[in-house]
N, CA, C and O atoms as a MOPAC input file, in Angstrom:
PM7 MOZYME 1SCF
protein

 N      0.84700 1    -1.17300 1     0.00000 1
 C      0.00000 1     0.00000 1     0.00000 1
 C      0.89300 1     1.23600 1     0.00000 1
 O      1.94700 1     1.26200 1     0.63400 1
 N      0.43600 1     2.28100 1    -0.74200 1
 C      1.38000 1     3.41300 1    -0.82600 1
 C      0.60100 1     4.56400 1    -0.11000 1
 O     -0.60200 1     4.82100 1    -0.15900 1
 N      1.67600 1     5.22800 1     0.61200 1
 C      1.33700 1     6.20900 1     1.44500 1
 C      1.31400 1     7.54100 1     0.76700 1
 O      2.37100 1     8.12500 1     0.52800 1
 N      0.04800 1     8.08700 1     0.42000 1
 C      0.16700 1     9.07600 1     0.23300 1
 C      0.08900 1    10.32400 1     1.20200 1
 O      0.37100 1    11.44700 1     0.78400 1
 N     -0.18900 1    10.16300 1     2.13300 1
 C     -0.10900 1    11.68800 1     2.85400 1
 C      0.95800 1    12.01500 1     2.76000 1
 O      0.96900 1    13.22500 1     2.98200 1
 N      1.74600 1    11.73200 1     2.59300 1
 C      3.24300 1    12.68100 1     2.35300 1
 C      3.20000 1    13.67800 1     1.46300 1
 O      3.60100 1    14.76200 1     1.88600 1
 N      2.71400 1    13.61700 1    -0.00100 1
 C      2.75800 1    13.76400 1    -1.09300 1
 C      1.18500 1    14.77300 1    -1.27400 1
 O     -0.02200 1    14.55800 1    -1.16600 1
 N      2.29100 1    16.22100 1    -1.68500 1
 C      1.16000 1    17.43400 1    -1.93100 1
 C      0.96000 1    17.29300 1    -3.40900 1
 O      1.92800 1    16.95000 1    -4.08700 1
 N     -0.16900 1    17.51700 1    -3.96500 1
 C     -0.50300 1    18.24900 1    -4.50800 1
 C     -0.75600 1    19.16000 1    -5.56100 1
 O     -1.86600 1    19.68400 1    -5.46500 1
 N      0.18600 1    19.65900 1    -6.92400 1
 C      0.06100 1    20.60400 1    -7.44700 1
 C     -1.04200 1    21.45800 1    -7.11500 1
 O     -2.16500 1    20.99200 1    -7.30500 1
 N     -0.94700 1    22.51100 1    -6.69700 1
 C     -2.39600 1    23.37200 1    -6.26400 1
 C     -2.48600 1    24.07100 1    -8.13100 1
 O     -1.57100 1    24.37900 1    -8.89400 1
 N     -3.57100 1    24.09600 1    -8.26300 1
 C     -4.24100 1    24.66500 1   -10.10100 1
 C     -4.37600 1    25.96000 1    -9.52600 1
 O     -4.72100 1    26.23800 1    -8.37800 1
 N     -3.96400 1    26.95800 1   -10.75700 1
 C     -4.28100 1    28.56400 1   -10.77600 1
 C     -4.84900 1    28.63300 1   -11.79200 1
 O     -4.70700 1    27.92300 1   -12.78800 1
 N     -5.65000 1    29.63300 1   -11.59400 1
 C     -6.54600 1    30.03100 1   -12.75800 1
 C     -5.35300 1    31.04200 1   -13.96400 1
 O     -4.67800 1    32.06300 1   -13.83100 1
 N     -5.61900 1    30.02000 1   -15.14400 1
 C     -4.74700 1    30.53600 1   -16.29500 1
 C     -5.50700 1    32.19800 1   -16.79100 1
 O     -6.71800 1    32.33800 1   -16.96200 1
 N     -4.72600 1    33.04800 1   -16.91300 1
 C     -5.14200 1    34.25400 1   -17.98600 1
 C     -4.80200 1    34.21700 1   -19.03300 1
 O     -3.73900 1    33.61700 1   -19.18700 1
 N     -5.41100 1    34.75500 1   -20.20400 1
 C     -5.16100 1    34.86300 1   -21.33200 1
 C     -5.39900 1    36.58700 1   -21.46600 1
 O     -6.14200 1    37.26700 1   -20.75900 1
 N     -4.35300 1    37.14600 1   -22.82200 1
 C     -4.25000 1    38.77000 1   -22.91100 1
 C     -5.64100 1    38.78200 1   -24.18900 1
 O     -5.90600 1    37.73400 1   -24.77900 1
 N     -6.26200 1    39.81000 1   -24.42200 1
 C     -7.55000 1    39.72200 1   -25.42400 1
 C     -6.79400 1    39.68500 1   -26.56100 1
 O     -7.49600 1    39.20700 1   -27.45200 1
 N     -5.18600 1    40.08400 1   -27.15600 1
 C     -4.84100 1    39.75500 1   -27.86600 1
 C     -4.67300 1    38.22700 1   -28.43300 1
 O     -4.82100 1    37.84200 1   -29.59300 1
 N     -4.38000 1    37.60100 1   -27.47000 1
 C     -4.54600 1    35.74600 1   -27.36400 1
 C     -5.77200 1    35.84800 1   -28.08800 1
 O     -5.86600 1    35.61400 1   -29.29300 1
 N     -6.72400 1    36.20300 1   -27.33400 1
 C     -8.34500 1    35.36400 1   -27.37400 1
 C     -8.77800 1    35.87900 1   -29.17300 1
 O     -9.31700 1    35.17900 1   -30.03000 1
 N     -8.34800 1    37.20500 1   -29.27300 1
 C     -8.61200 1    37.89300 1   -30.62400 1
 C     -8.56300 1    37.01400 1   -31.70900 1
 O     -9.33200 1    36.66500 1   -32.60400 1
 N     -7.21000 1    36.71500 1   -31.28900 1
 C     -6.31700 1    36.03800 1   -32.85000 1
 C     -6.62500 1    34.34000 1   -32.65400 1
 O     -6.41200 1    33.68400 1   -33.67400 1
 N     -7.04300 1    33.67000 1   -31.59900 1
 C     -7.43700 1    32.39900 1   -31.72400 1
 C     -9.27900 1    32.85300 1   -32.41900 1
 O     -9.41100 1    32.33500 1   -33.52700 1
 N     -9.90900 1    33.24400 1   -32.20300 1
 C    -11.37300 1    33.94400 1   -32.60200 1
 C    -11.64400 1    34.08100 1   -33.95400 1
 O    -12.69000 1    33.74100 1   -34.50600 1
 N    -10.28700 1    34.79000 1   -34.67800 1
 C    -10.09100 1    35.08200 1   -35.53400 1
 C    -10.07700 1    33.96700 1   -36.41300 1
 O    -10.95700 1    33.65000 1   -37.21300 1
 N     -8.67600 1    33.23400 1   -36.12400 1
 C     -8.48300 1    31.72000 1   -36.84100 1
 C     -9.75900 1    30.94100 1   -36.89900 1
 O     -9.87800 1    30.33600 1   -37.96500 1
 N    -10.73400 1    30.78400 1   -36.06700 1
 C    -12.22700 1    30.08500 1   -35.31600 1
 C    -12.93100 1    30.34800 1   -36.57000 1
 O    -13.45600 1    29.36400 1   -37.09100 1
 N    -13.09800 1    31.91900 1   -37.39200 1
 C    -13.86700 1    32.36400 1   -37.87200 1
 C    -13.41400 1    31.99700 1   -39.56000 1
 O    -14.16000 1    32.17200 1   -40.52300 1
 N    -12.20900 1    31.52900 1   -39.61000 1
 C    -12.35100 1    30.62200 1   -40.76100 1
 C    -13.08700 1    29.84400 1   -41.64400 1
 O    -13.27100 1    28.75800 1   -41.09500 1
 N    -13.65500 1    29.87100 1   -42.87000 1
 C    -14.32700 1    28.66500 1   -43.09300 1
 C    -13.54600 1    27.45200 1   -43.18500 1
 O    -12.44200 1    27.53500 1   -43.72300 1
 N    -14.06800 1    26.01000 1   -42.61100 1
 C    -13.19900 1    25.19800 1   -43.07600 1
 C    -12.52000 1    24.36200 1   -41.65600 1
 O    -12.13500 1    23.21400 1   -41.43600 1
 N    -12.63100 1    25.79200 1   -40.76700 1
 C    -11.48700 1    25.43000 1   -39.53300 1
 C    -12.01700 1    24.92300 1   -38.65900 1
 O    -12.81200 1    25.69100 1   -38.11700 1
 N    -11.96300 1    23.76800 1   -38.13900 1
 C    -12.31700 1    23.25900 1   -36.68800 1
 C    -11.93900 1    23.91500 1   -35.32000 1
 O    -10.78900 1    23.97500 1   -34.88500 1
 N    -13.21200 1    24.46600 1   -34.61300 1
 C    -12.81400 1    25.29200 1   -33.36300 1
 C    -11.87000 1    24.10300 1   -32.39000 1
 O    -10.81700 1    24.35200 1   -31.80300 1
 N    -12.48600 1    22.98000 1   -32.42300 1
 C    -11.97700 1    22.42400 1   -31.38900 1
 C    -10.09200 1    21.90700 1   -31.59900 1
 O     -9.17100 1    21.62500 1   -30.83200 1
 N    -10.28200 1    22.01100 1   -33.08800 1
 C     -8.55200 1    21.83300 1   -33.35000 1
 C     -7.55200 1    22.93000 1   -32.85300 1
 O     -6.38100 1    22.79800 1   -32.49500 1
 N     -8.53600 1    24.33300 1   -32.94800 1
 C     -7.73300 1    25.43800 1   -32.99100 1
 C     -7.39500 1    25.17300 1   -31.04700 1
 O     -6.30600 1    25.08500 1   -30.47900 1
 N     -8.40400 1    25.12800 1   -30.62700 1
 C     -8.30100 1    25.14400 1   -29.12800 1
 C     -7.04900 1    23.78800 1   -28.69600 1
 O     -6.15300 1    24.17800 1   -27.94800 1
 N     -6.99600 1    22.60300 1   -29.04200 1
 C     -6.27700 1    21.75200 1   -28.59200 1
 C     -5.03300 1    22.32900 1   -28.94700 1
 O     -4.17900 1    22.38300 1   -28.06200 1
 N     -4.72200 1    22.84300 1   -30.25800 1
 C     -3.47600 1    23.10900 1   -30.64100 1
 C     -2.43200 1    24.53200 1   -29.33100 1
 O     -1.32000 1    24.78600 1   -28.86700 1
 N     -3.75500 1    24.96100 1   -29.34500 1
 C     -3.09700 1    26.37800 1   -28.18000 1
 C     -3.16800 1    26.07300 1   -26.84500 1
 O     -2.35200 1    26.64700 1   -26.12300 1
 N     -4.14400 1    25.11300 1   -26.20900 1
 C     -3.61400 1    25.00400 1   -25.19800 1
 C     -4.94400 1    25.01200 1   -24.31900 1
 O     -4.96300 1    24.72700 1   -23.12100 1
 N     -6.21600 1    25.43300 1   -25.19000 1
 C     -7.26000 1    25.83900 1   -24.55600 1
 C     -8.17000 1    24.84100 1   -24.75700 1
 O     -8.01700 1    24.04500 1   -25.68400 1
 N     -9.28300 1    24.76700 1   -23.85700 1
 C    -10.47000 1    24.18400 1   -24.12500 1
 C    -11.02700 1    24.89200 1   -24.82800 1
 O    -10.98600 1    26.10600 1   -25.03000 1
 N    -12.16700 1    23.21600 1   -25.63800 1
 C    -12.97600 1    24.50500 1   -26.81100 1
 C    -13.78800 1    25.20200 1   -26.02300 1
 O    -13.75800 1    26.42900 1   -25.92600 1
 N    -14.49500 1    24.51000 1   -25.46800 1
 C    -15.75700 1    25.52500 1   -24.55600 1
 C    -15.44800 1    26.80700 1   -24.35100 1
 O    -16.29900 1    27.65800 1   -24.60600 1
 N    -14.38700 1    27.11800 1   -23.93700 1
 C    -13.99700 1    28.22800 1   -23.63900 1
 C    -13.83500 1    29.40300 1   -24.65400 1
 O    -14.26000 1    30.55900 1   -24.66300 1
 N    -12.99800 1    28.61100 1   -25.57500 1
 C    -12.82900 1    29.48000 1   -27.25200 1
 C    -14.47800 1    29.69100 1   -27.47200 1
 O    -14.91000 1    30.78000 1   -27.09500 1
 N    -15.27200 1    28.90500 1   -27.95100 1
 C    -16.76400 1    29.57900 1   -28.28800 1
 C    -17.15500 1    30.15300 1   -27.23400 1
 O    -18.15600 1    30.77400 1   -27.59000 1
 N    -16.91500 1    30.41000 1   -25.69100 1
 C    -17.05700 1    31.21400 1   -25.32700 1
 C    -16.94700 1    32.68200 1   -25.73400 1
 O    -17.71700 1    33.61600 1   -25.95800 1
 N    -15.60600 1    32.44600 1   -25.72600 1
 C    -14.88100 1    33.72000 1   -26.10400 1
 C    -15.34700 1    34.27500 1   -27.53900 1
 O    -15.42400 1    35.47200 1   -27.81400 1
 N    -15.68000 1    33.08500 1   -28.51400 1
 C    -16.38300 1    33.53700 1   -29.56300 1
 C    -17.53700 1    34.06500 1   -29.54000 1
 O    -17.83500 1    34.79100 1   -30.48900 1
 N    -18.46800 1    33.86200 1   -28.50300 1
 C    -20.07700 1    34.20100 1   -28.67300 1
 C    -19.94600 1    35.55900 1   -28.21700 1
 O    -20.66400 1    36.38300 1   -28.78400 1
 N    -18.98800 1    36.06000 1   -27.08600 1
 C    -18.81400 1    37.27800 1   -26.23600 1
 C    -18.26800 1    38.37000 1   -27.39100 1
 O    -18.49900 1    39.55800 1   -27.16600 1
 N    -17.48900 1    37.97600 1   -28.72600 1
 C    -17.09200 1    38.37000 1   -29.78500 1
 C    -18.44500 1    38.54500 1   -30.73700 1
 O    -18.42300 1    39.39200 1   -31.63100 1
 N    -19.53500 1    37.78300 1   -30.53600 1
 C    -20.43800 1    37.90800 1   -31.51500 1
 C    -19.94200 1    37.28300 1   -33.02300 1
 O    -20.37100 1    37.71800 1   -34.09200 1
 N    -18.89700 1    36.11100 1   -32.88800 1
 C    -18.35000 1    35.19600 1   -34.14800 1
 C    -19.20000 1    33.90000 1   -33.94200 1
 O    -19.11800 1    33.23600 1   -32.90900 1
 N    -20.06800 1    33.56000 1   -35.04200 1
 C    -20.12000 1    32.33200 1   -35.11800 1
 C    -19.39500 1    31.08100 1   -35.90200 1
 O    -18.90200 1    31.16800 1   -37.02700 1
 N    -19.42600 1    29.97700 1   -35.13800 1
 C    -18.28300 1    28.57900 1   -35.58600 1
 C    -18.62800 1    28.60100 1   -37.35300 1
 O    -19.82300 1    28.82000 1   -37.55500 1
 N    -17.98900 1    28.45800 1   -38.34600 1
 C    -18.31100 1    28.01500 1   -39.34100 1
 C    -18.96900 1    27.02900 1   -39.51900 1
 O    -19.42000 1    26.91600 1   -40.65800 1
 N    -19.30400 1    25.92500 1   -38.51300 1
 C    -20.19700 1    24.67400 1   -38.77500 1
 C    -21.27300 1    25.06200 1   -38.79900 1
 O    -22.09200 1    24.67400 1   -39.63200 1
 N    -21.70000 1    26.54000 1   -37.23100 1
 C    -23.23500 1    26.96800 1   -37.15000 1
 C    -23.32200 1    27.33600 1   -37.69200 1
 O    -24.53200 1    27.20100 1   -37.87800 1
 N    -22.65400 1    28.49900 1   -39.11400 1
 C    -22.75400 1    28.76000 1   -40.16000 1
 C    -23.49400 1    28.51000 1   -41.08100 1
 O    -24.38800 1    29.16600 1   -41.61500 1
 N    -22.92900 1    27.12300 1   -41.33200 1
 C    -23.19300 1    25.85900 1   -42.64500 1
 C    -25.05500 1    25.56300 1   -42.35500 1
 O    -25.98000 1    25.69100 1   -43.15700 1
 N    -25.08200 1    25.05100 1   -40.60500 1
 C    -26.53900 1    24.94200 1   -40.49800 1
 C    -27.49100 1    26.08700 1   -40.95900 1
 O    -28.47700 1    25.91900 1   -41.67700 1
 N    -26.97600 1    27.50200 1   -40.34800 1
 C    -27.80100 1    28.58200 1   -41.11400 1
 C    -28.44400 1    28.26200 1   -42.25900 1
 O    -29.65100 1    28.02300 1   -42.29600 1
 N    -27.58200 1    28.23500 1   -43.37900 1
 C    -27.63400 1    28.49400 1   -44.32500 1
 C    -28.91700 1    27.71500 1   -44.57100 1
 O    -29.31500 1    26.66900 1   -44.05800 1
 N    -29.63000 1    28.75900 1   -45.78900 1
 C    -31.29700 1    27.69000 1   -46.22300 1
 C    -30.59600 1    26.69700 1   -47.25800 1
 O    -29.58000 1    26.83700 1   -47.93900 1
 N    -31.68600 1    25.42700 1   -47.10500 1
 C    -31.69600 1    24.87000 1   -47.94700 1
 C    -32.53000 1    24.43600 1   -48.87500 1
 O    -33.60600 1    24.86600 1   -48.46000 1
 N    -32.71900 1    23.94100 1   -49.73200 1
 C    -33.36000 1    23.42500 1   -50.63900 1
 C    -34.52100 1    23.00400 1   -49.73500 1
 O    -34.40300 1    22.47200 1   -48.63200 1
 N    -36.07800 1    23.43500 1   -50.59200 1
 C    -37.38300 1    22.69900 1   -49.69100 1
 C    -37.50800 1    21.54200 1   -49.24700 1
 O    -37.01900 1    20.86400 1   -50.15000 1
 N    -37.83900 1    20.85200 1   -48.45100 1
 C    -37.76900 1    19.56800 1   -48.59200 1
 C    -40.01300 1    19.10200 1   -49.31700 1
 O    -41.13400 1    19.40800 1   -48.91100 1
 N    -39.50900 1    18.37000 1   -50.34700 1
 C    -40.84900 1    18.30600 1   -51.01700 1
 C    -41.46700 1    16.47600 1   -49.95100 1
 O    -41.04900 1    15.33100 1   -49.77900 1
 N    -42.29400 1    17.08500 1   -49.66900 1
 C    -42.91200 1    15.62900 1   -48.92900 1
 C    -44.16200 1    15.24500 1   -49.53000 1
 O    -45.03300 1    15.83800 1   -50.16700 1
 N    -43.88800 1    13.48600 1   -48.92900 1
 C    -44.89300 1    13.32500 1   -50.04900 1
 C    -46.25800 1    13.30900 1   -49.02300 1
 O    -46.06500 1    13.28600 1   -47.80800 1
 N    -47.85200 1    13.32500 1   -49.65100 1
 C    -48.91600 1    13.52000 1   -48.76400 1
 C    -49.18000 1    12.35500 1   -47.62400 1
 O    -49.01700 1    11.15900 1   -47.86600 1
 N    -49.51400 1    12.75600 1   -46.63300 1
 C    -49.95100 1    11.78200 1   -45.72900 1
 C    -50.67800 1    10.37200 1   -45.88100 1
 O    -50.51600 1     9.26100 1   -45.37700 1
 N    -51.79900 1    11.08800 1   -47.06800 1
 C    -52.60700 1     9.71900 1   -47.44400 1
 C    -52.73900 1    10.14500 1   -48.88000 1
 O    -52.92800 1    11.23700 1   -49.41600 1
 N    -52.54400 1     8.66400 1   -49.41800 1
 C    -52.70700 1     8.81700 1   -50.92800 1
 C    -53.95400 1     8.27700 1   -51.11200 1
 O    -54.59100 1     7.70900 1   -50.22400 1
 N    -54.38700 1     8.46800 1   -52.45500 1
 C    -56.23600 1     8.87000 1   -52.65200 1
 C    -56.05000 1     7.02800 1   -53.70400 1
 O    -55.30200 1     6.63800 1   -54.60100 1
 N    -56.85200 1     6.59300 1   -53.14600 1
 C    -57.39400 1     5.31800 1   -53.76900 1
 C    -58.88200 1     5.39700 1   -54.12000 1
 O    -59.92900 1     5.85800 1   -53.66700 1
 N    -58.45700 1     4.75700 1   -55.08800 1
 C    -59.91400 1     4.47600 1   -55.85700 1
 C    -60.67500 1     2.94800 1   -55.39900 1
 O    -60.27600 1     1.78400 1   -55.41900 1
 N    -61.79000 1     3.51200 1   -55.04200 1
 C    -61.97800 1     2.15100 1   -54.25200 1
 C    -64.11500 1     1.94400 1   -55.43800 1
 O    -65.12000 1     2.64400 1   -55.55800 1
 N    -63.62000 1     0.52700 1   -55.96900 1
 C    -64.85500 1    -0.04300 1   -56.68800 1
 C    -66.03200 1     0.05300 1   -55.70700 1
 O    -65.88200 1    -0.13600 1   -54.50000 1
 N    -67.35000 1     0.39100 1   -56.34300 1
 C    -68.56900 1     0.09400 1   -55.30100 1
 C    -68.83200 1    -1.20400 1   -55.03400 1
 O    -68.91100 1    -1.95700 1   -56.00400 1
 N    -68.97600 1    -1.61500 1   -54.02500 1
 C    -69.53000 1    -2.96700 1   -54.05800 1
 C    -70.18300 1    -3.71900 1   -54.57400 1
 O    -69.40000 1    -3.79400 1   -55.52100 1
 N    -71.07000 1    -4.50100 1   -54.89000 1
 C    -72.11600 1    -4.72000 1   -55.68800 1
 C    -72.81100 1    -5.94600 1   -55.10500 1
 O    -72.56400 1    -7.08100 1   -55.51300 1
 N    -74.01800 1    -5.58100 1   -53.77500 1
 C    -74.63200 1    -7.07700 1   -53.23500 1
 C    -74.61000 1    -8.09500 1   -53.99100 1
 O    -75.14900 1    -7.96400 1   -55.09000 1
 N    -74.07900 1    -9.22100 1   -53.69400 1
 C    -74.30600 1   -10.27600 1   -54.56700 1
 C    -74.74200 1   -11.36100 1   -53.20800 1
 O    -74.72200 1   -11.34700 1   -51.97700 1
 N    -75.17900 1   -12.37800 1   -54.46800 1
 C    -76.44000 1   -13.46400 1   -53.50500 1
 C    -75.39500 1   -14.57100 1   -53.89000 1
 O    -75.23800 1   -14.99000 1   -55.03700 1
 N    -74.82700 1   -14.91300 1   -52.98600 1
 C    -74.04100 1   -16.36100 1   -52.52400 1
 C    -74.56200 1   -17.03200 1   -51.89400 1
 O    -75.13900 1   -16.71300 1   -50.85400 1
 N    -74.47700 1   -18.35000 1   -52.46100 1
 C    -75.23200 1   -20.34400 1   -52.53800 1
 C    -74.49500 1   -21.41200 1   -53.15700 1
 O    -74.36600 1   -21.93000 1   -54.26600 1
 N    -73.90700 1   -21.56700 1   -51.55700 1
 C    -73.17400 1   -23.36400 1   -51.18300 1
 C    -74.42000 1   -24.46800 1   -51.44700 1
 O    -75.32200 1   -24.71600 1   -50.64600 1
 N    -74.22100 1   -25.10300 1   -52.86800 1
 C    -75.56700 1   -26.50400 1   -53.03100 1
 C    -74.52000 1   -27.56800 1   -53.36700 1
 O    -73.64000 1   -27.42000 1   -54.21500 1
 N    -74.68100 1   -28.50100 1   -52.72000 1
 C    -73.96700 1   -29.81600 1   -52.67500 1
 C    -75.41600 1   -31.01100 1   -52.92900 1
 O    -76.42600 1   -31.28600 1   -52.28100 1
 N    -74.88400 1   -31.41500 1   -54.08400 1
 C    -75.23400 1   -32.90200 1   -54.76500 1
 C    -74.72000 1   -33.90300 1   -54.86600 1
 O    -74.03500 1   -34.18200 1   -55.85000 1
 N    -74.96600 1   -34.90000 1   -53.63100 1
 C    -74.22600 1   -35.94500 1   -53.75000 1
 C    -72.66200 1   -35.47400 1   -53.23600 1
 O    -72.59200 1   -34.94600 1   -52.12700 1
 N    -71.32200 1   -35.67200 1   -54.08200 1
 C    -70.18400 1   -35.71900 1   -53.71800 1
 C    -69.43800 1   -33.94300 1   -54.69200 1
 O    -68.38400 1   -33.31000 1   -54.76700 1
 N    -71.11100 1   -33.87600 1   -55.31700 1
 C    -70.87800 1   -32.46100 1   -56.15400 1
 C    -71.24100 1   -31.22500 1   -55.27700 1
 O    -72.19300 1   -31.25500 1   -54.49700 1
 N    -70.15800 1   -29.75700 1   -55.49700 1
 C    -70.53200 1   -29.04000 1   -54.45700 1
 C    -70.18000 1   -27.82900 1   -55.21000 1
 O    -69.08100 1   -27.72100 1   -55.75300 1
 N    -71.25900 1   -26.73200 1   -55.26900 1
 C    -71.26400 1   -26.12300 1   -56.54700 1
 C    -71.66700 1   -24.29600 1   -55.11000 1
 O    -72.56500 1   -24.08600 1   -54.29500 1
 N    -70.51400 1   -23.53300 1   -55.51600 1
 C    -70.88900 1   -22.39000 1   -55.17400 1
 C    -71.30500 1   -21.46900 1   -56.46400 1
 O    -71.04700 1   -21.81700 1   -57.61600 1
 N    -71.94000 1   -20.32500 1   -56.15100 1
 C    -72.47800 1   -19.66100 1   -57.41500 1
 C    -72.78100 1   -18.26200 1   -56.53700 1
 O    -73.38000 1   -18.29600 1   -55.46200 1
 N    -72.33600 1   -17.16100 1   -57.08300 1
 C    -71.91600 1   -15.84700 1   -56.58700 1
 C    -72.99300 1   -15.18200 1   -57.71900 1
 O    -72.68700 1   -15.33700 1   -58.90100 1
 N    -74.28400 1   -14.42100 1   -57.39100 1
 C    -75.15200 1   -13.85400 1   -58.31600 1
 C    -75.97600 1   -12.38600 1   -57.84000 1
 O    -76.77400 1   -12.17500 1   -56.92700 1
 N    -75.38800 1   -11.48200 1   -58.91000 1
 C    -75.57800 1   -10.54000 1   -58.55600 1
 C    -77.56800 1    -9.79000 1   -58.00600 1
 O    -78.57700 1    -9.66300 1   -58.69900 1
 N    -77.35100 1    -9.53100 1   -56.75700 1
 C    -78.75700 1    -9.15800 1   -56.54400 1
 C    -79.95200 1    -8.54000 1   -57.68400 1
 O    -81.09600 1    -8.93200 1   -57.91000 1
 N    -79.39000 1    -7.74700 1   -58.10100 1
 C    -80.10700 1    -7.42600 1   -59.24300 1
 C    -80.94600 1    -8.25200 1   -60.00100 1
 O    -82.04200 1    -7.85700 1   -60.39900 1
 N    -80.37200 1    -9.71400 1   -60.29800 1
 C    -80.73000 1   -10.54700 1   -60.95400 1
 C    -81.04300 1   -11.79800 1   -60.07100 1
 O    -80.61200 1   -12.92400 1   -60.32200 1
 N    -81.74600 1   -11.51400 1   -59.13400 1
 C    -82.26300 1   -12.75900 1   -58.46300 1
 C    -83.49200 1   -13.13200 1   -58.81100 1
 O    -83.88000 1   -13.81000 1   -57.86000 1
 N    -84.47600 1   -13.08100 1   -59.74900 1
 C    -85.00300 1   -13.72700 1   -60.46900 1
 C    -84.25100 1   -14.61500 1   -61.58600 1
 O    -84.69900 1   -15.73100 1   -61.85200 1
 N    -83.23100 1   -14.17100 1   -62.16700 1
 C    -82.96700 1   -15.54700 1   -63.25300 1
 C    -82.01100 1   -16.23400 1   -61.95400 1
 O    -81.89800 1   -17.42900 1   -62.22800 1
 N    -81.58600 1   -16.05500 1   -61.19000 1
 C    -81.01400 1   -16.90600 1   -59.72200 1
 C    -81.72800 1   -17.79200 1   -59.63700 1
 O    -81.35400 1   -18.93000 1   -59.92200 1
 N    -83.02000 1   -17.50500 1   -59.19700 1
 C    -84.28300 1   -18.20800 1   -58.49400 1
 C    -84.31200 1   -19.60100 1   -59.83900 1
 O    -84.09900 1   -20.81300 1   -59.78700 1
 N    -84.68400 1   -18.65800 1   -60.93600 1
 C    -84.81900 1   -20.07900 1   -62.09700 1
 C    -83.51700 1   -20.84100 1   -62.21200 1
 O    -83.79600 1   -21.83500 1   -61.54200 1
 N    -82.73400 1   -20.95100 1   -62.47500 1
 C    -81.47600 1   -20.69800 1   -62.44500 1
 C    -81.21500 1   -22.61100 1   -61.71100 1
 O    -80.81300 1   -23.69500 1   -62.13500 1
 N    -81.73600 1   -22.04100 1   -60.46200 1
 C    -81.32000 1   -22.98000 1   -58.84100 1
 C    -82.55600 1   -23.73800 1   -59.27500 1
 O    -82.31200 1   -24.78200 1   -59.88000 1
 N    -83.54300 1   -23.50400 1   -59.13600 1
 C    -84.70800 1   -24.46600 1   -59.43300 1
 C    -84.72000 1   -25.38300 1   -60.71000 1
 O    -85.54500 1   -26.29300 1   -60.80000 1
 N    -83.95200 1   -25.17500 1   -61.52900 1
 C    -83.37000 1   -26.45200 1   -63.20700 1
 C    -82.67400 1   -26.85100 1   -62.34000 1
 O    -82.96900 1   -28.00500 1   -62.02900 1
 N    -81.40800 1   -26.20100 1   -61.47000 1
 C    -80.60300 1   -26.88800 1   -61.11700 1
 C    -80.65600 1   -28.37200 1   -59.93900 1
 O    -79.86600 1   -29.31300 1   -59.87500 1
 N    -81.66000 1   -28.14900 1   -59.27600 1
 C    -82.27000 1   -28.82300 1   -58.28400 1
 C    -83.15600 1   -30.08600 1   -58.73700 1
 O    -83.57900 1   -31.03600 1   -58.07900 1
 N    -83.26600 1   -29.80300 1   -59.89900 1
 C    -84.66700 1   -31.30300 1   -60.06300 1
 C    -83.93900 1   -32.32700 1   -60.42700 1
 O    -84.46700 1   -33.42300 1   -60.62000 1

């Protein structure tokens, strides 16, 4: 087991930067093309801080930029598409089984008189 109570510490100070620093990293930021967060690793800074320093500048990142920008409409297609739907047409359905013979016959209401004759030849 290692003893640390012996062993202080580095105590952290709060780093300053001169507005000349913050200017000219802001500046580079406002590039098209340039990644804030590259510019910040390369100097030493967090990005958070750089778009800080950018928003307090009134610079926006070239990426929020890119989102600005309009784009093309987006054309959508309608919610419901329109079908054509056939009218029904009552029809008179009759299961007749003869013997091992089994005869369905689908006949439109309209014509349930030649039905009627129809079933009655068929039956004798």
């Amino acid at each position: 087991m290692v003893d640390t109570m012996g062993i202080e510490k580095p105590k952290r100070c709060k780093r300053t930067h001169s507005s000349e620093f913050k200017d000219e990293l802001v500046r580079a930021c406002s590039e098209p093309g340039i990644s804030v967060a590259g510019i910040a690793l390369a100097n030493g800074v967090n990005a958070n801080l750089l778009r800080k320093w950018m928003l307090a500048r009134g610079v926006t990142a070239p990426s929020l930029r890119r989102q600005a920008e309009p784009k093309e409409p987006v054309v959508r297609a309608p919610e419901f598409l329109p079908v054509a739907i056939q009218p029904s047409v009552p029809e008179i359905r009759i299961e007749a089984r003869r013997g091992s013979t089994v005869v369905k016959i689908e006949w439109p209401v309209a014509a349930a008189a030649e039905c009627t004759t129809w079933l009655r030849g068929w039956l004798k």
